[in-house]
N, C-alpha and C positions, 0 to 999 in steps of 0.2 A: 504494500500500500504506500500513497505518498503519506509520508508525514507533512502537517499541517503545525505551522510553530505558533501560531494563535492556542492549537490545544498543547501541545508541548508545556507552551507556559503556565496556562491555563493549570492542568494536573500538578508538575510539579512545584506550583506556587502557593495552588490548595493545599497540596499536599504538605508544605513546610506550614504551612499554617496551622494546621489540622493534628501536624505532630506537636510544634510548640504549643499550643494550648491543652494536650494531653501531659506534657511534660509540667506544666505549670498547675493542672491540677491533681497532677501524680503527687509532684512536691507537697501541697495541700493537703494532700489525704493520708500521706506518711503524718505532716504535722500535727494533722486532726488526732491521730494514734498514740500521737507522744513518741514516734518511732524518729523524730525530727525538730529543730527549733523549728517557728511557725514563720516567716515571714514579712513585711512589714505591707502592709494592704497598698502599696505604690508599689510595689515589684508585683504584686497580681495584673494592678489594673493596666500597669504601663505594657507587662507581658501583653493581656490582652487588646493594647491600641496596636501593638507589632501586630497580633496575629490579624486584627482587620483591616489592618495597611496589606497585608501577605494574601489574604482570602478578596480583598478589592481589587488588587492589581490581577488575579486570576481573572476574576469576574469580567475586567475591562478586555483582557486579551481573550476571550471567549466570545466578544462582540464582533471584533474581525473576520471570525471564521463565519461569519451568517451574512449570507445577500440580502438578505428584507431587516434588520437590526432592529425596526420600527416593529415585526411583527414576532420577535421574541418570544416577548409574554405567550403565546400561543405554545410555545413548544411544553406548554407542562400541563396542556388540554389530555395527554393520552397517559395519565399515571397508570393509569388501569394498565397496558400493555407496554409501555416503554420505560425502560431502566434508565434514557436522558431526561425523562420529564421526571423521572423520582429526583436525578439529583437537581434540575433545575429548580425543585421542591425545597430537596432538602439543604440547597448551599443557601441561601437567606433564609433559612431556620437557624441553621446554625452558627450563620453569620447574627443574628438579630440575640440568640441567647449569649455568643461571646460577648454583644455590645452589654446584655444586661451585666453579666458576670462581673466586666469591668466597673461598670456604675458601680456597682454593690461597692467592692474596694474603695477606688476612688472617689466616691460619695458617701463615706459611710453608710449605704443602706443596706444592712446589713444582721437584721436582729435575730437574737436566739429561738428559733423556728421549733424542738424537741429536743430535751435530753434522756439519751438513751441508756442502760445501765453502765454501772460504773462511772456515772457522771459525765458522761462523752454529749457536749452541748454540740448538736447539728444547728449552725446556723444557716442563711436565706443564700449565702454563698457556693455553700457545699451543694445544696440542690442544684441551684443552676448549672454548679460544676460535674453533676451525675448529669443532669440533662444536656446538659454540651457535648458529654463526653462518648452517649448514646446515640448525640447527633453528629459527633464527628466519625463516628465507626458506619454510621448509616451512608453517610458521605461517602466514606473512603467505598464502599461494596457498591454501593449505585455506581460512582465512577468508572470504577472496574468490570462492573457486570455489564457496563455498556459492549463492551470487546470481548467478553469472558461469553456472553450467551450468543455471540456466532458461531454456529457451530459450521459454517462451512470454510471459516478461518481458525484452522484447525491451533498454529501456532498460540492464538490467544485462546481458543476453550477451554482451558484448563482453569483448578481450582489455584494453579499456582498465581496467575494473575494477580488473582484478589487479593492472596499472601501480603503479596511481593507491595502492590498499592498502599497496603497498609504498612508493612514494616519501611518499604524506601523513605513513606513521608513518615512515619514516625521516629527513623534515623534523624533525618535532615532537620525535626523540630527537635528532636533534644539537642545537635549540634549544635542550634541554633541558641536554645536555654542554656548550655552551656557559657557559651560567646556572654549572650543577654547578662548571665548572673554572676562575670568577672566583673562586672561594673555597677550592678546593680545590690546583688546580696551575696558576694566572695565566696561567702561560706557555705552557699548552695552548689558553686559551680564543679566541684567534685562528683555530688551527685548528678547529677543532670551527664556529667561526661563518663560515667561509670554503665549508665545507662545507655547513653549513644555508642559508647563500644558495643554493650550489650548487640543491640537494635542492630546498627551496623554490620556485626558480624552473620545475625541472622537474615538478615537483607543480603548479605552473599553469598550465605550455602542457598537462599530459594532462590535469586537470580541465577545463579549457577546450576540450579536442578532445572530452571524451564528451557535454556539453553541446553542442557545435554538434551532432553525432553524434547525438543523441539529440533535437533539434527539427526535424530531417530527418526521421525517422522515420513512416511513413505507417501507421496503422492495417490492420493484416489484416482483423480481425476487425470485423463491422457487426452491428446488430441482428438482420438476417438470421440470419448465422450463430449470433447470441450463443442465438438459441433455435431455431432449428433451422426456421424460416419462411421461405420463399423466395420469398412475395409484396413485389412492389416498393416496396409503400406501406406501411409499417407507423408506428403513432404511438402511442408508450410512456405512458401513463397513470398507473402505477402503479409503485415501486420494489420491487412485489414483495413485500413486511411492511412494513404501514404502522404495527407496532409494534416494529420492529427485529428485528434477526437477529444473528447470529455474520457474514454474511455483507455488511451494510450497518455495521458495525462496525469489522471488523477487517483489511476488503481494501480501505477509504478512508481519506483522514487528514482528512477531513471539512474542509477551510482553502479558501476561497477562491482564484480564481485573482490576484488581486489582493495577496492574504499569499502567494503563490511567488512571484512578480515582483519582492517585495521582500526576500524570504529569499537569493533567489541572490543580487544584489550586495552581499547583505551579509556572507554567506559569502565570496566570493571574494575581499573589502575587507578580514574580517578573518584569515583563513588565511591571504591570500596576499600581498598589495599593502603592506600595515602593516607584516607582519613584514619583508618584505624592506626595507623603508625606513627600520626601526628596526635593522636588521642591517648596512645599509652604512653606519650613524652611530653606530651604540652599543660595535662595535669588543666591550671588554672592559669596558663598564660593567657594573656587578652588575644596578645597578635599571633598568636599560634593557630586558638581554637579561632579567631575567624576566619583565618587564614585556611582551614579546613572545612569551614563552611561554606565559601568562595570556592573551593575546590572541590567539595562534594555536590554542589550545586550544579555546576559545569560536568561535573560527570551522572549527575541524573539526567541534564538537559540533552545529552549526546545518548544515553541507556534510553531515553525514552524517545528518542528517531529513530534509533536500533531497534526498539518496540513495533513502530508500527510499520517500519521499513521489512521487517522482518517477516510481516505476514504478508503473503503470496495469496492471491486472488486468483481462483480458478479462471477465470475470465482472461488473464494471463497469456494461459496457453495460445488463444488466439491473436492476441494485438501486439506483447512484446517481444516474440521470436519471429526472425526470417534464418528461414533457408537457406 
């Protein structure tokens, strides 16, 4: 398929969004436990002004990829059947409980909502932090299931998709709380990069399992099929518009096989391999950990053209081989 950098950004912008504010209310719900000092309510809220600078800038490059942008609103008419109208649903859900979240912080509005035994006071914060945290996992599966429920693009049907959507952005928002909490609360920034190792690593063995996954993979479909000829010998001549089409356009990424041989390991060098070796040395340095966030960033942004560059459109057969 062609990759489209309007979603490119779109994904892993949400996506860093979507992990910092799981990171930020991870920190939370250790402190809620006593497993952690608490905080001070200006590193929640400020966390959450990044994550809806993070989740707006997605929002805006999502507008580029649409001809009619005026008739948007429209694409979230068919939640019943389409997994993009769920997330068109659910990313201003989830953007609108991050905006409360922060208020709460940032406004003190905030009051003791239940205390449960042992004296564990649930305040108005914690809720909207359980209900973000519901909507940010809803996000990340809508997103994925968009690609994950084609089943005639076989390289994304798999459950590893939806994995991988949720650990990449959950990698890249603890990098990011990392970076955030050398400046903001020192003494959190440990955790938060204990965590992004974590994430990080597992983000490599599943990008790694749908790549083997995915070079296994034996082609269904043959020319035969591709046009409905059932003689044994057939030899393609023609791509079908030898002046281009919608269809010699916009279902190849036109790169040689030579530029994807060299696009994967440099994706998974610098998403995965970099940051974690700048993450078990940089501890709580500021220019380190952003320095690794910049660099994981740029290797999500290249892993996810390798994403959709990667799956092959049966349709293929006919318009991007000559004879």
């Amino acid at each position: 398929m062609k990759p489209a950098f309007s979603v490119i950004f779109l994904t892993t912008l949400i996506g860093a969004g979507q992990g910092l504010f799981l990171a930020l209310f991870t920190h939370q719900s250790y402190a809620l436990f006593g497993l952690l000092p608490m905080q001070s309510d200006a590193f929640y809220g400020y966390g959450s002004v990044i994550v809806l600078l993070l989740l707006a800038g997605g929002l805006i490059a999502s507008f580029f990829h649409l001809g009619r942008p005026e008739r948007a609103w429209r694409s979230a008419t068919q939640w019943r059947t389409s997994w993009l109208s769920r997330e068109v649903i659910a990313l201003p859900l989830f953007m609108g409980m991050v905006f409360l979240y922060g208020v709460s912080h940032l406004c003190g509005v905030d009051p003791e909502v239940v205390t449960l035994p042992g004296d564990l006071v649930v305040d108005l914060s914690a809720l909207l932090g359980v209900a973000g945290t519901l909507l940010a996992f809803a996000l990340f599966v809508c997103t994925a299931m968009i690609y994950a429920c084609l089943r005639f693009l076989r390289e994304w049907h798999s459950p590893l998709t939806v994995i991988n959507y949720i650990l990449m952005g959950g990698a890249s928002g603890f990098v990011l709380a990392a970076f955030y909490a050398t400046y903001a609360a020192p003494t959190a920034a440990g955790f938060f990069a204990d965590w992004a190792i974590i994430l990080t690593l597992l983000a490599f063995i599943g990008r790694v399992a749908s790549l083997l996954r995915n070079a296994r993979l034996k082609p269904t479909s043959t020319l035969q099929t591709a046009i409905g000829v059932k003689h044994p010998q057939i030899t393609q001549r023609s791509m079908g518009a030898m002046g281009g089409s919608f269809n010699t356009r916009d279902f190849f990424h036109g790169k040689s096989a030579a530029f994807l041989r060299t696009i994967k390991p440099a994706f998974l060098l610098l998403a995965f391999v970099l940051p974690l070796l700048l993450l078990a040395f940089s501890l709580s340095t500021p220019a380190l950990l952003g320095l690794t966030f910049i660099l994981q960033y740029i290797g999500l942004l290249a892993e996810r053209w390798f994403f959709f560059a990667q799956a092959n459109h049966p349709q293929n057969l006919y318009y991007q081989t000559i004879g």
